[in-house]
N, C-alpha and C positions, 0 to 999 in steps of 0.2 A: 854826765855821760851822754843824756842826750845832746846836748847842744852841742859836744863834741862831732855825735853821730853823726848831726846833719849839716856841720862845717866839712865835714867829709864828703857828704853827700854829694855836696852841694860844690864841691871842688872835682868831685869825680865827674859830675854833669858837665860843669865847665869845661873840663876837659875834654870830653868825649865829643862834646862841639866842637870845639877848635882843633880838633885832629882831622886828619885827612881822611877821607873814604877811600882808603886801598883797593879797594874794588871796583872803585869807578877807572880808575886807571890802568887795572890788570896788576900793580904792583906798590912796593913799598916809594912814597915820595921824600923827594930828598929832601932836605934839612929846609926849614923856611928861610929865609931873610928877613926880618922882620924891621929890618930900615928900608925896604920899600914897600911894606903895608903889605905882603901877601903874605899869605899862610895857607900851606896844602893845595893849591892852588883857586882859593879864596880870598879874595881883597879882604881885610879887616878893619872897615872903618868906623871910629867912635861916632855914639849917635849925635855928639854934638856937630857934626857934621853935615847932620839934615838941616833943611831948611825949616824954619818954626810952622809953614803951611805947605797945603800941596799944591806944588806946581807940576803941569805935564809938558813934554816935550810936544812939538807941534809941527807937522807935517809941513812940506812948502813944495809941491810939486809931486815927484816922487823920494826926495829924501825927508828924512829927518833931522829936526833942530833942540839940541839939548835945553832946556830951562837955565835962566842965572841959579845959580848957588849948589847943582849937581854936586854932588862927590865927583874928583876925575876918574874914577873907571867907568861911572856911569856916561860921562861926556865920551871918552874914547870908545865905553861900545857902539855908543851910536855913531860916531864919524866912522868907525870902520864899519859897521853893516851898509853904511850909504854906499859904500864901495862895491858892493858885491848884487845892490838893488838893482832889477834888471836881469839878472843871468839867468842865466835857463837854470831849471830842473833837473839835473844829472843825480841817477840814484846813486848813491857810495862817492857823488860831489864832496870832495871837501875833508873825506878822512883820510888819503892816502898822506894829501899836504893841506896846508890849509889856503896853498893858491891854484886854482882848478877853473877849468873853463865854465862847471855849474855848480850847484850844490843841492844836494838834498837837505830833509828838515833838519836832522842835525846837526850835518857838517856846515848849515848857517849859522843856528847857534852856537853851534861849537866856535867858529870865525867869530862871533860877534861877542861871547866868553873871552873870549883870546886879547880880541883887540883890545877889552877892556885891562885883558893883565888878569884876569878869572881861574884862567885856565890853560894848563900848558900845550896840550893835545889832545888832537880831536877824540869825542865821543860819539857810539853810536846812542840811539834814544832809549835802549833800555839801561846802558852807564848809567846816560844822565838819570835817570831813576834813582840813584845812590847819590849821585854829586851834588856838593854844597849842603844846605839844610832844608829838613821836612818843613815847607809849608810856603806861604806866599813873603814876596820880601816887600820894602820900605819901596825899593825904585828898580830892582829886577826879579821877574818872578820868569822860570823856564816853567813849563809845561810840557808833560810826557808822558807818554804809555809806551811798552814794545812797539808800537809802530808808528808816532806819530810824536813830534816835538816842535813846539814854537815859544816863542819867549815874548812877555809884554815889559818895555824899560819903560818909566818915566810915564808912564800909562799910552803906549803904543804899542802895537803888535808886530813882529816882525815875523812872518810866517812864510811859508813854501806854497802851502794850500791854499786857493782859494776861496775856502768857506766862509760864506757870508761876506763875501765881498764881492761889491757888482759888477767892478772891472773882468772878472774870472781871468787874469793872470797867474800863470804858475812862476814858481821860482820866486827867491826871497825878494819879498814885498813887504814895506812898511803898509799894513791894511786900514783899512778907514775905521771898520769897527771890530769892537771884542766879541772875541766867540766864546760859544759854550764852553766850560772849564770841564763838563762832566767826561769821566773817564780818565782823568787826566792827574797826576801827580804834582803838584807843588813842588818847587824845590830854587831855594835863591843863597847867591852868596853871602857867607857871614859878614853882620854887619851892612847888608846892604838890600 
């Protein structure tokens, strides 16, 4: 009886991962596809897919360069956020569509979710509070509170704010270094 209990348990937990956060998106999400590796609008990649050590991606100017052996959502978030390095700062950038003359912090992430294949539509930073899963990931971790969101891939930061960075450029910037996490919510796509 036990061992039944906690093969249940233990499939209810499962479950409840791999379902979508209704709430990050204001509504129910359609059916996955799950021959292109998404689900709920979370990439689902097996862990055999990581690399056996860590590698980080590595700046070259103002953009960023993926590592060999990425998963590809993780290579296309970052070739699409390199698209978008540079823009100006525009508050509510980026949620009407996801192509905008700037972007605030999370209609970057939200862009740089997307281009991975992450996510269908833009969030603002309190969503992303619900989206994907509690805690830090493998190779994309957002960070967020109600008023603030930036994401590190591959162990790079792509952020809005300038904190702690000495260029003081606003608007999405691949940053030279990591900021403080406090205050701030974990949350990365499953399996990645």
């Amino acid at each position: 009886m036990r061992g039944g209990a906690l093969a249940a348990c233990g499939s209810a937990l499962l479950l409840a991962l791999a379902a979508p956060a209704e709430a990050a998106t204001g509504g129910a999400q359609p059916q996955p596809d799950m021959s292109a590796g998404v689900s709920g609008g979370a990439a689902v990649v097996p862990s055999a897919a990581a690399p056996a050590t860590d590698v980080s991606a590595q700046r070259t100017g103002r953009t960023a360069v993926a590592p060999a052996g990425v998963p590809d959502p993780v290579r296309e978030a970052i070739a699409t956020a390199n698209a978008i390095v540079g823009r100006p700062y525009v508050w509510g950038g980026g949620h009407r569509s996801f192509t905008a003359r700037g972007y605030d912090c999370s209609g970057a992430v939200s862009y740089l979710l997307h281009g991975g294949g992450l996510l269908a539509g833009p969030l603002d930073s309190s969503s992303l509070m619900r989206w994907g899963a509690p805690g830090p990931g493998r190779w994309i971790t957002v960070y967020t509170n109600p008023s603030h969101a930036f994401v590190e891939v591959a162990g790079l930061r792509l952020d809005t704010s300038a904190a702690e960075d000495p260029s003081g450029r606003s608007g999405p910037q691949w940053r030279p270094a990591r900021r403080s996490h406090a205050g701030f919510h974990a949350r990365h796509p499953i399996g990645l």
